[in-house]
PyMOL CGO cylinders between C-alpha atoms (Angstrom):
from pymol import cmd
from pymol.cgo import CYLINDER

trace = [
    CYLINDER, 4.67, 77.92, 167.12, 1.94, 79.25, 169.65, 0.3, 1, 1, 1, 1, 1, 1,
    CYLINDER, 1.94, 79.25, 169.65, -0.72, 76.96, 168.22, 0.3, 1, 1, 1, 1, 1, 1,
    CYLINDER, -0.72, 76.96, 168.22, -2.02, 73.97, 170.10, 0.3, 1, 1, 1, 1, 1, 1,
    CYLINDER, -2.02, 73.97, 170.10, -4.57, 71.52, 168.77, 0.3, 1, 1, 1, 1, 1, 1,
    CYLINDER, -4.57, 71.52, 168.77, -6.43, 71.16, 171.81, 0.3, 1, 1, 1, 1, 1, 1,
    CYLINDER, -6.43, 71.16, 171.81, -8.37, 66.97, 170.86, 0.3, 1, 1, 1, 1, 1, 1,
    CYLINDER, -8.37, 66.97, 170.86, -11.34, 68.78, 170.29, 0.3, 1, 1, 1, 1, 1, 1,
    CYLINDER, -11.34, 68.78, 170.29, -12.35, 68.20, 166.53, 0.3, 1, 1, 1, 1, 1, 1,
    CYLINDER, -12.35, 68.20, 166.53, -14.76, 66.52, 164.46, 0.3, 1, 1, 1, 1, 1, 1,
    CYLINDER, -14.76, 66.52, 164.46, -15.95, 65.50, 161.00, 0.3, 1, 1, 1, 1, 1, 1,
    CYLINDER, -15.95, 65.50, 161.00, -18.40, 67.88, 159.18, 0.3, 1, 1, 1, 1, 1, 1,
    CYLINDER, -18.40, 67.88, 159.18, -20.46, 66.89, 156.24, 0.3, 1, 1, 1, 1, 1, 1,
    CYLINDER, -20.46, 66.89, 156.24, -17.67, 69.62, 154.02, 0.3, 1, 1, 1, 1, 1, 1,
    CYLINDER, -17.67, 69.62, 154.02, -14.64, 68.89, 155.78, 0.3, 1, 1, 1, 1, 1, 1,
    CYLINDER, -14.64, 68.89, 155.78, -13.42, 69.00, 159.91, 0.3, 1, 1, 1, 1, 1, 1,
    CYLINDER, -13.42, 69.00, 159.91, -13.87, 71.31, 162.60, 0.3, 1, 1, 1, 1, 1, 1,
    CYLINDER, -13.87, 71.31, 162.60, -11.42, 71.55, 165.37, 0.3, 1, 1, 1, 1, 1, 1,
    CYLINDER, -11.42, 71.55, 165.37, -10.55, 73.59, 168.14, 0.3, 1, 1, 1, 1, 1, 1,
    CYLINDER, -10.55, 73.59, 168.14, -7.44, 75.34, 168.74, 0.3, 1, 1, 1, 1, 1, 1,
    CYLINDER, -7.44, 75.34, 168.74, -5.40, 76.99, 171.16, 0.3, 1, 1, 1, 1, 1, 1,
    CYLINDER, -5.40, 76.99, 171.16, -3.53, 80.35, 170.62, 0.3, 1, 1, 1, 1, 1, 1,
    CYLINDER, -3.53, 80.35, 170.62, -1.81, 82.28, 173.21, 0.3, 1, 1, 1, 1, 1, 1,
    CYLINDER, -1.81, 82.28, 173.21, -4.32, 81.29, 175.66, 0.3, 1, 1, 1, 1, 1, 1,
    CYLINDER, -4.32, 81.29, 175.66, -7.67, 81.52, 173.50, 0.3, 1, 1, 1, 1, 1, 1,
    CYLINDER, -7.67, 81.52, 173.50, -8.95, 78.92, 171.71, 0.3, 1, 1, 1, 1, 1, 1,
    CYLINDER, -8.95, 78.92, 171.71, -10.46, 79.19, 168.72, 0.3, 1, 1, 1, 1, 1, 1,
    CYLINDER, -10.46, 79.19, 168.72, -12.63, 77.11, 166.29, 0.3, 1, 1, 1, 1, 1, 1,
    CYLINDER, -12.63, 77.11, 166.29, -11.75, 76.70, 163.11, 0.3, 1, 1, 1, 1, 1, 1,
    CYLINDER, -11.75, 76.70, 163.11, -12.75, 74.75, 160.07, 0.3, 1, 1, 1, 1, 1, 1,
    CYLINDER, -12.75, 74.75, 160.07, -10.98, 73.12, 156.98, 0.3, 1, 1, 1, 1, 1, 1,
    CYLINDER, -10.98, 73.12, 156.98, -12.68, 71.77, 153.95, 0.3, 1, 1, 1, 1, 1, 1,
    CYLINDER, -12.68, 71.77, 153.95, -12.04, 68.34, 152.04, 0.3, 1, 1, 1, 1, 1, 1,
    CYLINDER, -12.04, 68.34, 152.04, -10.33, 70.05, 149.52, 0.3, 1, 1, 1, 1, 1, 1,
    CYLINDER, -10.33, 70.05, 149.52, -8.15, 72.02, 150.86, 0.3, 1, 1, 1, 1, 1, 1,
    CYLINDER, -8.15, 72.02, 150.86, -7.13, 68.17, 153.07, 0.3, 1, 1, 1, 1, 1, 1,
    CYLINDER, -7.13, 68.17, 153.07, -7.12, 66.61, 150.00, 0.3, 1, 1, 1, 1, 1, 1,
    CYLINDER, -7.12, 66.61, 150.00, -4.68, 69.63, 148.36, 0.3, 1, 1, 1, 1, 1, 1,
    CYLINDER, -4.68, 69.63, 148.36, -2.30, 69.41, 151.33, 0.3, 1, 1, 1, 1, 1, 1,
    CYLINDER, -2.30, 69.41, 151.33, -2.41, 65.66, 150.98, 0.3, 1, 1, 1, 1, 1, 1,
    CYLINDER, -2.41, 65.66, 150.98, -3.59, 63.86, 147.40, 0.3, 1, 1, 1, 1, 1, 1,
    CYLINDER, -3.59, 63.86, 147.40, -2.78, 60.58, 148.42, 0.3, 1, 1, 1, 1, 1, 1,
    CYLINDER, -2.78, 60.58, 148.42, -4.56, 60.61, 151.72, 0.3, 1, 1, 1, 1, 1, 1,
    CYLINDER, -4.56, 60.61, 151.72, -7.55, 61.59, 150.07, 0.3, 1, 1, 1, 1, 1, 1,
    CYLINDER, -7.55, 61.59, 150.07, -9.99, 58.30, 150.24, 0.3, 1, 1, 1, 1, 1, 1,
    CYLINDER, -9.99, 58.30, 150.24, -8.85, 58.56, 153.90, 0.3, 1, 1, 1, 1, 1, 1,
    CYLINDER, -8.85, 58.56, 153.90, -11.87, 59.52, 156.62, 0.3, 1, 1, 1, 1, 1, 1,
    CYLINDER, -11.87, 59.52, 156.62, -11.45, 62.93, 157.17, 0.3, 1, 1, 1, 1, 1, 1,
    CYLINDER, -11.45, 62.93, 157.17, -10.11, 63.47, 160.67, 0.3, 1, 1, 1, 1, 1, 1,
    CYLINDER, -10.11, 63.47, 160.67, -7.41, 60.63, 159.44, 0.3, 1, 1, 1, 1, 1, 1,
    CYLINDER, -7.41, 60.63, 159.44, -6.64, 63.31, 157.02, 0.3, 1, 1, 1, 1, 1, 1,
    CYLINDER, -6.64, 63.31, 157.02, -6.15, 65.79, 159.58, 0.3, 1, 1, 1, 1, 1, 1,
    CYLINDER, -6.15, 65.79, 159.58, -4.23, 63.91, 161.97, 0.3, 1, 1, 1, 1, 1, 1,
    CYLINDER, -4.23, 63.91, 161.97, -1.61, 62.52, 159.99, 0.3, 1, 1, 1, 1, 1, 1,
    CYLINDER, -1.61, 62.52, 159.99, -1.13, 66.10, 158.51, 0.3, 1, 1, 1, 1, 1, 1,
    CYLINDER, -1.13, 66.10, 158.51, -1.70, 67.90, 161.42, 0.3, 1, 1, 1, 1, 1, 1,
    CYLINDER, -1.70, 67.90, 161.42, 1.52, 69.73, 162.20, 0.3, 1, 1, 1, 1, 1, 1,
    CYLINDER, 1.52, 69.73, 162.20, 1.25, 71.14, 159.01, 0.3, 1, 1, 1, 1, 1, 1,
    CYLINDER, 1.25, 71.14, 159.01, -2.48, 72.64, 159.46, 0.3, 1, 1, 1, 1, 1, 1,
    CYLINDER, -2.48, 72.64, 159.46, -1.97, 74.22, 162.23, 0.3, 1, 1, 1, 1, 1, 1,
    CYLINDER, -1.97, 74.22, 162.23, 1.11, 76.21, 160.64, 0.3, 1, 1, 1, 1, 1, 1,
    CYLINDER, 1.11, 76.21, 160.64, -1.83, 77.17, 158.00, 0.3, 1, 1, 1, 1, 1, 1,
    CYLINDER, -1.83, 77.17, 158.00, -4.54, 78.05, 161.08, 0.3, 1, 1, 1, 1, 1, 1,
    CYLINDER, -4.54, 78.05, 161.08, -1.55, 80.44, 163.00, 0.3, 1, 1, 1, 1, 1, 1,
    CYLINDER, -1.55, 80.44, 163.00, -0.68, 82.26, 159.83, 0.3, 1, 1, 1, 1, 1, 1,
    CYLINDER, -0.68, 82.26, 159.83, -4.12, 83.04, 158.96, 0.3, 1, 1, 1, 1, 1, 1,
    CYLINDER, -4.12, 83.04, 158.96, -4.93, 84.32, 162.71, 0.3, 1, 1, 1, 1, 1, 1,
    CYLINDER, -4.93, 84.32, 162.71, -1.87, 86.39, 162.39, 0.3, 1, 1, 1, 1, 1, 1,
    CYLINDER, -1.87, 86.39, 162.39, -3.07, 87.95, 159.37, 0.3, 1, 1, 1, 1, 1, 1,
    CYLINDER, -3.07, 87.95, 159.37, -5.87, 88.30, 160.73, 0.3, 1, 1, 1, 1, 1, 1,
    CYLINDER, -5.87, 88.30, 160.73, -5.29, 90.08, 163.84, 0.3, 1, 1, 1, 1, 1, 1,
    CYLINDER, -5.29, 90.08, 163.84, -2.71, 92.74, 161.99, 0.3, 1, 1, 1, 1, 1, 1,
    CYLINDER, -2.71, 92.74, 161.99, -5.96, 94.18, 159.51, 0.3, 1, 1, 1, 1, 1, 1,
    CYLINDER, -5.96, 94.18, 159.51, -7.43, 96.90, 161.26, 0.3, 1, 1, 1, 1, 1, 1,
    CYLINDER, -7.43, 96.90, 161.26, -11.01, 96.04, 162.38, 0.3, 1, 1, 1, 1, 1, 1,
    CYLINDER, -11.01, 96.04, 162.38, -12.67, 99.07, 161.89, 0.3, 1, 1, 1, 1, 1, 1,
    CYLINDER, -12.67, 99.07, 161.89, -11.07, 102.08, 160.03, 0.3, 1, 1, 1, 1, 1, 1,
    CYLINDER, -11.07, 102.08, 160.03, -11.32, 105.46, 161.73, 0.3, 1, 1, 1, 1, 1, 1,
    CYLINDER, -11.32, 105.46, 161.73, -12.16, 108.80, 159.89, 0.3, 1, 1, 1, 1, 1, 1,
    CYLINDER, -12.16, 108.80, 159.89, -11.83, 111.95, 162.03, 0.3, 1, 1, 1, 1, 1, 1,
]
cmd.load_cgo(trace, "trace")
């Protein structure tokens, strides 16, 4: 796994924003109360960067997929 939380997060009024780290970049990124509360129901009265920590390892398997996906779509499409 090349994805590093770096400490840097906070609560937001939908969810938590954190900061990552991925192959040398970091990158912000953003989850939302539900999708905490879907990886976790029983955690879900919890404060939300409780709910991120104690499922952490498994969010930041979510954030590098997604930037992998990500950076294999083409970003602009060429037509000669």
């Amino acid at each position: 796994m090349h994805t590093v939380f770096t400490g840097k997060g906070t609560e937001t009024p939908d969810g938590y924003s954190f900061q990552v780290s991925f192959l040398g970049h970091e990158i912000a990124c953003h989850i939302s109360s539900e999708a905490l509360q879907d990886i976790d129901p029983d955690n879900r009265f919890n404060p939300r960067e409780q709910q991120f920590r104690d499922n952490q390892q498994h969010v930041l398997t979510l954030v590098e997929k997604a930037i992998v996906a990500a950076a294999s779509i083409p970003s602009a499409v060429r037509i000669p």
